[in-house]
Steps between C-alpha positions, in 0.01 A plus 500: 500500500796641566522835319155677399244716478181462681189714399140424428486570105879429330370406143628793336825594735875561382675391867589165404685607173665767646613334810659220262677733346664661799667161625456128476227414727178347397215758553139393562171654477214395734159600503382472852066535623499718780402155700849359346727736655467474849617137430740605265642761748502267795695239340755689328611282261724761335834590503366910389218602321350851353179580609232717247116636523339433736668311725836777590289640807366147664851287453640770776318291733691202454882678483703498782726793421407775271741760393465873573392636214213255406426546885406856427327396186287230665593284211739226380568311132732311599603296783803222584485206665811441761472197641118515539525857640320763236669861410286708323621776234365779282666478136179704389666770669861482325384418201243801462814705638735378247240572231451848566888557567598333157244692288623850672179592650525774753309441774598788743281728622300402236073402530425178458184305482474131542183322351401239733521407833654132567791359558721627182312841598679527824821384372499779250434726777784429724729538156395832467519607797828398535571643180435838677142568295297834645153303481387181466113443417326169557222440235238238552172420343370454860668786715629402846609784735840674310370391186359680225256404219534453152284814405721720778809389338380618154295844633737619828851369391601580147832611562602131608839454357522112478226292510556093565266201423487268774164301410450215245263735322641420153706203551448192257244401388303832500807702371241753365413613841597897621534530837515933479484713234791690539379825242465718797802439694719830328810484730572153462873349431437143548261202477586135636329230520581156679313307240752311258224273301400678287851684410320869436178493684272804394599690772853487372399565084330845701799618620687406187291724303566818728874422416501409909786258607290176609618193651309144491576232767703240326833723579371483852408133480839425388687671750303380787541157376903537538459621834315205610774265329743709729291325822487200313859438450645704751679709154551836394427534154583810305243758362608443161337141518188692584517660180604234255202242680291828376608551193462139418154440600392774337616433177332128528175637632477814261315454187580626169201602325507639122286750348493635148285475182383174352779377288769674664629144654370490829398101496866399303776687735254392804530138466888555445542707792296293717731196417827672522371654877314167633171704511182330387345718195131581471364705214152656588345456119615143543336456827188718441429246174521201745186657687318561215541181299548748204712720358515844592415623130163279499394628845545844402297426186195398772578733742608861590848625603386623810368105630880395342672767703326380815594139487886622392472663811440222676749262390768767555384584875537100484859440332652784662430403880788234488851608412799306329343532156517669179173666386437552145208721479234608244548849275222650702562380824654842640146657410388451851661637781397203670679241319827760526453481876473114535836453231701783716424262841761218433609660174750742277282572211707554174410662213617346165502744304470391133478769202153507296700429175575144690170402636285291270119454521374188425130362554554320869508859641205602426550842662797560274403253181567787262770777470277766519389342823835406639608853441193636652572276828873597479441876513233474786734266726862605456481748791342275704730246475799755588295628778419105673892399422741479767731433182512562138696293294496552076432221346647549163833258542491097464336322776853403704541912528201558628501225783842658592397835546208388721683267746746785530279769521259274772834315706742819504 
């Protein structure tokens, strides 16, 4: 390997396509035991390599020179190989810096607590204390000396005016996880969090809610990653690259998920927008049917809603962990908050909104088989499906219109 990453669980990671798209290098990924990397590390077969959880703290062993900064941080991600001798960087550190600089987040003399306490913990630290913060808080699930616990956080520090996820605690696949509920916290300005996988962990759909600016990790992961190249190559690459790498993964990652009434063409612009974007389409009725061998209208007919809506559930928490896709979803899917929650992850959930005198009940909804019914349904959802929407888009034109005004309203 020349170029890579080395880590013990990559499955899921975005380095290699980001790094590929900084310069022309090929960029691997290797899984190493933590038996494997003392080998690894002792050979070094590399030319450079990034280093991520949970091997940042035990590769400092091996590095010949480290650089000041992860030398105060007692950690390194990233390390060069000059003629068999090993220099050891911190791109955590820039990158986390360059993420809270290009989203305008004032960090003086401001308090901050950081959830966690490894290695991306301490890097966080040093930022904001360089970033002249009054009072940094450490919390842990397992207190050490200078740290604080989850419940002090929440009952002795509610005027904490950022609060940063270091931990995986919500990181693909248990996207559903909440690391802190943030309800108490009254003075805050600011949530981060280092995960980038899922795009908005639940921590970051919190903060969203209260109208608070929040951050996810990919912006981080990104910059970082350009950093690194700078080692690589011995470059300087512009910040504007930073941006554009971002802006680009994010649209191939993000999902475009459609709400709206049965009938108001959720399944029919899907599968065209999914072609003209190279996303794979999935539409939850479709899949849902697949599990049950039947169709939707004959299960309900042996069943109650209530067993449906749980199984919907299901398959949505499912279909909405991965991103890249276009999600066409089932008129009462934005019943449960739930199934909201999971879309909003990788997601922008649009709203097609379709006028009653268009919709059309037919028998295969069995919901909405009649007009009465379908008007019924249309009345008790309509607000709903404003309130879940991160878009609204009428859906009164021909179909060509309609995709328009949703890849410009999603890509502007």
């Amino acid at each position: 390997m020349q170029y890579g990453l080395i880590g013990a669980h990559l499955g899921h990671s975005f380095s290699k396509e980001i790094h590929e798209k900084i310069t022309d290098y090929t960029y691997e990924l290797q899984e190493l035991s933590v038996e494997e990397l003392d080998g690894f590390m002792k050979t070094h077969a590399f030319r450079a390599i990034n280093v991520t959880i949970p091997y940042k703290e035990k590769v400092m062993d091996y590095v010949h020179h480290i650089d000041e900064k992860a030398k105060q941080i007692g950690v390194i991600n990233t390390i060069i190989n000059q003629n068999g001798v090993l220099w050891g960087y911190n791109t955590d550190y820039l990158g986390f810096k360059q993420m809270l600089i290009h989203h305008q987040i004032e960090v003086k003399n401001r308090k901050v607590l950081i959830l966690g306490s490894g290695g991306t913990a301490k890097t966080a630290k040093l930022v904001f204390q360089d970033l002249g913060a009054k009072e940094i808080l450490i919390v842990s699930r397992n207190p050490k000396p200078n740290q604080i616990s989850y419940q002090e956080a929440t009952k002795l520090h509610q005027d904490a005016q950022i609060i940063v996820n270091t931990t995986p605690c919500g990181m693909y696949p248990h996207g559903q996880d909440l690391i802190l509920d943030i309800t108490p916290f009254i003075a805050l300005e600011a949530v981060c969090d280092v995960i980038y996988n899922p795009l908005q962990t639940m921590l970051i759909q919190m903060a969203q809610k209260r109208n608070i600016p929040a951050i996810s990790g990919l912006y981080m992961l990104v910059a970082q990653a350009v950093y690194a190249a700078e080692y690589f190559t011995n470059q300087k690459y512009s910040d504007t690259l930073i941006d554009e790498i971002y802006q680009d993964i994010k649209r191939k990652k993000e999902n475009i998920v459609l709400v709206g009434m049965p009938s108001s063409g959720k399944t029919t612009i899907g599968k065209i927008l999914s072609e003209r974007l190279g996303k794979t389409f999935f539409d939850t009725d479709e899949a849902i049917e697949q599990i049950l061998s039947m169709p939707i209208a004959s299960y309900l007919n042996e069943t109650t809603e209530a067993k449906f809506r749980e199984i919907e559930e299901m398959v949505i928490a499912h279909i909405a962990k991965e991103g890249n896709r276009v999600i066409a979803t089932g008129g009462g899917a934005i019943l449960r908050k739930q199934n909201i929650d999971a879309l909003r992850m990788n997601g922008k959930i649009i709203f097609l909104d379709r006028p009653l005198h268009l919709l059309q009940a037919t028998s295969n909804r069995p919901l909405s088989s009649q007009k009465e019914q379908l008007q019924k349904r249309y009345e008790e959802r309509y607000e709903k499906y404003r309130l879940a929407a991160d878009i609204v888009i009428a859906n009164q034109e021909d179909i060509e219109t309609v995709i328009e005004q949703i890849q410009k309203e999603v890509y502007q």
